[in-house]
N, C-alpha and C positions, 0 to 999 in steps of 0.2 A: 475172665469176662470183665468187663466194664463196670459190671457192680460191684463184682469181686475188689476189682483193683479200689472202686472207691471206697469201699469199704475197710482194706488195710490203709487205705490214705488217712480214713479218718483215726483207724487206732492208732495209728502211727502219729497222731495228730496229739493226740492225748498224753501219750507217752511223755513226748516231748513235751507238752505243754508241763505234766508232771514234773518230769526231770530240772525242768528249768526253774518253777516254784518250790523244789526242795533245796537246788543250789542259789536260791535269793536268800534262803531262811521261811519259807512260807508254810504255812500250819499245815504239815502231815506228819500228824500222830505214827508212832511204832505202832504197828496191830496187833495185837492180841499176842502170846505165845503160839497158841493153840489154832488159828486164824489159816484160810486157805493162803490171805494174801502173802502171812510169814511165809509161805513154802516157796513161794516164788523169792522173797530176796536175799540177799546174799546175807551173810554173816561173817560178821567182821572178828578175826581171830587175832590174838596177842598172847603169842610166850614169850614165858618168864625165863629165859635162861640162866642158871644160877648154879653152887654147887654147896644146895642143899640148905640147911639150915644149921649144923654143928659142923661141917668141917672148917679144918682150919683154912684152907683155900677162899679167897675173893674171884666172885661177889658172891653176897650170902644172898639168899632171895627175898629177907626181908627187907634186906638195901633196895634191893631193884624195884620192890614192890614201893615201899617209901616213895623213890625216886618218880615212879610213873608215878603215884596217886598225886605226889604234887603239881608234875608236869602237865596231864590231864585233866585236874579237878576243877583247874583256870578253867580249860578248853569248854568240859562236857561232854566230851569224844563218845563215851558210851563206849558200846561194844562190849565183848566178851573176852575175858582174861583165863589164860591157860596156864596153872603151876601144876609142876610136877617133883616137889624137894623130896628128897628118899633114898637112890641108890646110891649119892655120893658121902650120905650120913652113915647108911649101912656101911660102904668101903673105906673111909676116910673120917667121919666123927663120931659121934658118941648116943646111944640108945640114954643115959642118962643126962637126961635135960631139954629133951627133945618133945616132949609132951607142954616144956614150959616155953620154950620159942614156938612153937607150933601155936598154941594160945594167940601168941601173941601177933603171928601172921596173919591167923584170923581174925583179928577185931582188925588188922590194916586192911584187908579183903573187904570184910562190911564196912567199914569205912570211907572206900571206893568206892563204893555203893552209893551208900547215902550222897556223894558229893557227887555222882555223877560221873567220875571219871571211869567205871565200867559198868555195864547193867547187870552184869554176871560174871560169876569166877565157875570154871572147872578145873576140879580137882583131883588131878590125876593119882594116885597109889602109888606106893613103890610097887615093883616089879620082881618075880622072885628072881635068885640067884644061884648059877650051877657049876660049882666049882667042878663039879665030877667032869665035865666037858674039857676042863683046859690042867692036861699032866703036870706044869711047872707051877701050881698055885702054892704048893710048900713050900718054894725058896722064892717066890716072887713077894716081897715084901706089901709092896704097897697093893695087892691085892689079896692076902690071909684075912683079912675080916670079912673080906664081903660071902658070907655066907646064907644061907637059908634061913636057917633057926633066928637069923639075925634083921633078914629082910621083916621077916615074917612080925620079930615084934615090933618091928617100927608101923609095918601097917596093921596093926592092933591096935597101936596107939593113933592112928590116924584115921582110923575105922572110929573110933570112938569120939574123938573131937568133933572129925567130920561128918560123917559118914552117915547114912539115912539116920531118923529120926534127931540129929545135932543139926538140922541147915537151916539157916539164916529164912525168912518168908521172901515172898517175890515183890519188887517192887510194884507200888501203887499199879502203875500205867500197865503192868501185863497180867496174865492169865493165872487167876487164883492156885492153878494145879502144878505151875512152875516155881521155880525157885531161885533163887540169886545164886547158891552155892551148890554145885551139882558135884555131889564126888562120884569118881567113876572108880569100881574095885578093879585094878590089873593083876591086883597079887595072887589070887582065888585064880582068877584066869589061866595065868602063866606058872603056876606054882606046878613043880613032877613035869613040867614040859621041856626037858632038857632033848628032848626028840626033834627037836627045832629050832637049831643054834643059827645066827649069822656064816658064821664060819664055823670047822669042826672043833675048833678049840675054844670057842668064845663063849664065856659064860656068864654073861648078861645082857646081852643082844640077840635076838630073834629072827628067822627066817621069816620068809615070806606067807606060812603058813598061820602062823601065831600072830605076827603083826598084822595081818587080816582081821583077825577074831579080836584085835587089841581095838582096833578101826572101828570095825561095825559097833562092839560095844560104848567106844567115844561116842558115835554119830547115835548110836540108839540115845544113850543119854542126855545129849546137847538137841536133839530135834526129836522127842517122844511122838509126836501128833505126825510123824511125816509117816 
């Protein structure tokens, strides 16, 4: 109808006027965490690609981490930061010294924080590991360590750095019930699920079944109120 139509004319009206005073710079505060209007926008995702934090292999992710907090800190970009270091330290470095780099990632994490270059870090787990899955693990060199018992203590140690009652407070401008540092446990999740490999031999990649359950608990955690 007629009113109808003017009626979307005018939200439509709004929107736009909206969209155009956020891209001048004009004062619209983030809402709340917790806020109906959070649910409506989008969120701005950044991983951290890296391989891990003790292997010998570049880039280590506290490089990467460095490298954005400086590149960003100018901007103010905000947004939310995705690390996940763990399974390439289980397969490739070292359970001893890993609780001492890990330290040190996070104070570059809250770091980012305070200077604005992300609002928030989530911090993914390592993920367990299933050698049982793939027959040539005894003569495949560069995959003998990535074991379980192995996965398992690095997210121990990352449990405890990070992990509920270790996280950073939320900044100022959001919702007291949030937090800057949101770790999400995968290891718990995926740990004895060798029932749900990528492929029949891959043992530490996940089917469609498990990476569902890996999904919903990121989104549980990164949007609680939705």
């Amino acid at each position: 109808t007629r009113e109808e139509g003017g009626a979307r004319g005018e939200q439509g009206g709004r929107v736009q006027g909206q969209e155009k005073e956020a891209a001048a710079g004009g004062s619209m505060p983030p809402p709340p965490c917790n806020s109906a209007e959070s649910r409506d926008r989008r969120i701005r995702l950044r991983h951290v690609p890296s391989h891990g934090l003790t292997c010998p292999r570049d880039p280590k992710v506290i490089d990467v981490v460095r490298r954005l907090h400086a590149e960003k800190g100018r901007s103010k970009e905000g947004g939310t930061l995705v690390v996940n270091p763990g399974v390439w330290d289980a397969g490739y470095g070292y359970v001893d010294g890993y609780e001492e780099r890990l330290g040190e990632l996070r104070r570059e994490l809250e770091a980012g924080v305070e200077d604005g270059a992300w609002d928030r870090v989530v911090f993914l787990s390592v993920t367990d590991a299933h050698p049982i899955n793939y027959p040539g693990v005894r003569t495949d060199v560069g995959r003998q360590y990535l074991t379980s018992p192995r996965t398992e203590a690095l997210s121990q140690i990352q449990r405890k750095a990070i992990g509920p009652g270790n996280q950073a407070p939320c900044p100022a401008d959001a919702s007291s019930h949030a937090s800057s540092l949101i770790f999400v446990d995968l290891f718990n999740l995926t740990h004895m699920r060798e029932d749900d490999p990528l492929t029949p031999t891959d043992m530490r990649h996940y089917g469609p079944a498990v990476t569902r359950e890996m999904a919903v608990e990121f989104m549980r955690r990164l949007c609680p109120n939705v």
